[in-house]
C-alpha positions in Angstrom: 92.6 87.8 24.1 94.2 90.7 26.1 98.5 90.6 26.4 99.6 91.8 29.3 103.6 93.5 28.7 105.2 94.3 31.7 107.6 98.0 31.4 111.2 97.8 32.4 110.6 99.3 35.8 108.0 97.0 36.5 110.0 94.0 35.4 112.8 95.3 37.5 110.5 95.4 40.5 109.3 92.1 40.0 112.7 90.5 40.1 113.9 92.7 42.9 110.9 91.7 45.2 111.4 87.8 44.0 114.8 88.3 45.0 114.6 89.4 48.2 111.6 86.9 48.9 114.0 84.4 47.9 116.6 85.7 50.5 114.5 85.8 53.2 113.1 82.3 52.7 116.9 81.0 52.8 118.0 83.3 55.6 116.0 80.6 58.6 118.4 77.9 59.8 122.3 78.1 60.8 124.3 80.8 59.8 128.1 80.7 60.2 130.7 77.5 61.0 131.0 75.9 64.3 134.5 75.6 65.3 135.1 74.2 68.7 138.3 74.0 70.5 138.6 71.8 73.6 139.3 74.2 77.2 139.4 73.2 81.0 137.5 70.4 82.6 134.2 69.7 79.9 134.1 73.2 78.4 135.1 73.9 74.6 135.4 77.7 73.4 133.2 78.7 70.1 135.8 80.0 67.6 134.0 81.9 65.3 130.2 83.9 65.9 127.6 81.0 65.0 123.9 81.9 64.4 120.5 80.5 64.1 118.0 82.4 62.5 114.5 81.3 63.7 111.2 81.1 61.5 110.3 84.6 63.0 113.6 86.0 61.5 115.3 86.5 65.1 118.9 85.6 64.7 120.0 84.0 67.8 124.1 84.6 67.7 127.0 82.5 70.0 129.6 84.7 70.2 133.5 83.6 69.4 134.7 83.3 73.0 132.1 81.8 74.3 132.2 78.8 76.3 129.9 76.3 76.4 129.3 72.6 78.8 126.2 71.8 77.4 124.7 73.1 80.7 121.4 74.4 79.9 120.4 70.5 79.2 119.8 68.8 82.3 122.8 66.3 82.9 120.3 63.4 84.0 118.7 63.4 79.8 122.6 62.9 78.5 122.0 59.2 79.3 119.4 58.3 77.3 119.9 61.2 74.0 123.8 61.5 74.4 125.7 64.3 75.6 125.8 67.3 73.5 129.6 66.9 71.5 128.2 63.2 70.7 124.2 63.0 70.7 123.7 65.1 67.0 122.5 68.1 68.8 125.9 69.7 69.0 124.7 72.9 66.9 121.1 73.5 68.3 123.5 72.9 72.3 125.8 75.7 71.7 123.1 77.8 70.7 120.9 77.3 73.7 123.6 77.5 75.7 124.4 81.0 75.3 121.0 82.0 75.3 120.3 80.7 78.2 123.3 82.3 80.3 122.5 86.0 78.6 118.7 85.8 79.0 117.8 88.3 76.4 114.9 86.1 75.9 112.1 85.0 77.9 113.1 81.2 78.7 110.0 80.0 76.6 110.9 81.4 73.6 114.3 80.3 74.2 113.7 76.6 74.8 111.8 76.9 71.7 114.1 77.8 69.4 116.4 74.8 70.6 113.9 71.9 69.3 113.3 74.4 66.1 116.8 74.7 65.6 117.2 70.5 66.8 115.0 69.8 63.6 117.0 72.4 61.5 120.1 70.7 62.6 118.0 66.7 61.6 117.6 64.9 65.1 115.0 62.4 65.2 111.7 64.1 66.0 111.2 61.7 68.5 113.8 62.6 70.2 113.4 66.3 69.8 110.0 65.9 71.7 111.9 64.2 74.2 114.3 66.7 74.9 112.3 69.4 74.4 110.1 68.4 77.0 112.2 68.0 79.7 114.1 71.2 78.7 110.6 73.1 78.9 110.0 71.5 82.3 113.5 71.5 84.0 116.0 73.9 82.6 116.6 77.0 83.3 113.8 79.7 84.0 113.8 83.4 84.4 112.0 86.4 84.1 112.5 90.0 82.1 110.7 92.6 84.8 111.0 96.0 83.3 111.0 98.1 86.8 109.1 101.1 87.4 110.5 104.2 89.1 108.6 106.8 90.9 109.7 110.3 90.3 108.8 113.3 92.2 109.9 116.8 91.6 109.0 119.7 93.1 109.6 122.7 90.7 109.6 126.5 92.4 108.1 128.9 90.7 109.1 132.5 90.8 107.8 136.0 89.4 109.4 139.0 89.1 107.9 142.9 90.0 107.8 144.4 86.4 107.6 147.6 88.4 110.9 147.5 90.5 113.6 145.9 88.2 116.1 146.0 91.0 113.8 144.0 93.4 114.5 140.1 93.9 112.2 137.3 92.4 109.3 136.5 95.0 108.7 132.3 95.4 104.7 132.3 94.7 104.0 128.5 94.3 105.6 124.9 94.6 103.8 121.6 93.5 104.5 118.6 94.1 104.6 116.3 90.1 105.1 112.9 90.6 106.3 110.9 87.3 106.1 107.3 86.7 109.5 105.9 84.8 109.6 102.1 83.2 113.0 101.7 82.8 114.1 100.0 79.3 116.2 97.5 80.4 115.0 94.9 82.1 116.3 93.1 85.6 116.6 89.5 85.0 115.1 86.8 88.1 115.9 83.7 88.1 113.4 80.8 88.8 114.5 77.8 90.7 115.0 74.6 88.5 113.1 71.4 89.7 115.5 68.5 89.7 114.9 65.6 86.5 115.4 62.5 88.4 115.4 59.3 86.6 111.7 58.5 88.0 110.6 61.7 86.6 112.6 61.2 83.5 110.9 57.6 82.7 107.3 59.0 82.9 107.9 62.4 80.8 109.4 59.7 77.9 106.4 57.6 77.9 103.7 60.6 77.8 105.7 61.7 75.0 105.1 58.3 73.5 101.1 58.3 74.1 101.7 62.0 72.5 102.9 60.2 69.5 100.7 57.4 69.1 98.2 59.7 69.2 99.0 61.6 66.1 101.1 65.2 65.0 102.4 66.0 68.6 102.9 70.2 68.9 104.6 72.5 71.2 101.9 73.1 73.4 101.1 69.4 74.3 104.5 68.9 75.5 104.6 72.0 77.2 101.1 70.4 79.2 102.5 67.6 80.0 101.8 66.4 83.6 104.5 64.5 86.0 102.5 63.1 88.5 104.9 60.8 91.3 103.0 58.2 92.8 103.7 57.3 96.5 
């Protein structure tokens, strides 16, 4: 039988790679306290930075100053999953919230993280789907364009008679270069919202249920989920 002895530098390695496997395995979920102080009219300002760190390792930050309504969830769903200070989604809220006034994200990814960090923060599943959903469908949209810039220069060129050094440069030739620019930062536009009326409400919450009856319920089938009114 063969005995495998691992060197010092090896072992040292092997815990330093453990180690930071282990940190980065604890690093996804909430990071920071959230300390909320009531301000004007239904507002509260966010104390100290909070963060969520998302199962891709993006850490989605709310900065201390910021405040939050509870906006980016459509006011018509606070009546059946609670408003955000009392519904047990106060965390994954305040989060969104910010995200979804700066835009750094596309809105998909966005919405996202707010049911990944609803089940981080231990709402029902049920009503994660719920609210997901309607989030997904009626909160707020946008897109990142990156704009592209047309350049044109027109550079002169010029030679000079080796033979007379105290004769002027002669123009020979100009051309016209055009140059494509994408710019790096993007230009936000907004997407109209479609309104969550009550009707529409009731018949996203029970296609969420046939979801559920059916089996494990994902992102995508509540992202497909049709709304059809009929008249």
């Amino acid at each position: 039988m063969r005995t495998f002895i691992m060197k010092n530098d090896q072992i040292k390695y092997f815990l330093i790679s453990f180690s930071l496997l282990a940190m980065n395995v604890s690093a996804t979920g909430f990071d920071g306290k959230l300390v909320l102080e009531p301000r004007e009219k239904h507002y509260y300002e966010v104390m100290e930075d909070f963060s969520y760190v998302d199962k891709a390792g993006y850490k989605w930050t709310t900065n201390k100053g910021y405040k939050t309504d509870g906006a980016s969830i459509p006011r018509s769903l606070w009546s059946i999953v609670g408003d955000p200070y009392g519904g047990g989604y106060i965390k994954s809220a305040v989060i969104h919230d910010q995200a979804c006034d700066y835009k750094k994200r596309t809105w998909q990814d966005t919405h996202r993280v707010f049911f990944e960090a609803m089940i981080e923060e231990g709402v029902n599943p049920s009503k994660a789907y719920t609210m997901y959903a309607a989030v997904y469908r009626f909160g707020p949209k946008w897109e990142l364009e990156y704009p592209v810039i047309s350049k044109i220069n027109t550079p002169t060129y010029k030679v000079k008679n080796k033979a007379c050094l105290y004769c002027s440069e002669v123009e020979t030739l100009s051309i016209d270069e055009s140059q494509t620019i994408t710019l790096s930062n993007p230009v936000m536009v907004e997407i109209p919202q479609e309104e969550l009326t009550n009707e529409k409400l009731n018949i996203l919450m029970n296609e969420v249920s046939k979801l559920e009856a059916k089996g494990p319920v994902s992102l995508k089938d509540l992202e497909n989920i049709k709304i059809e009114i009929q008249r």
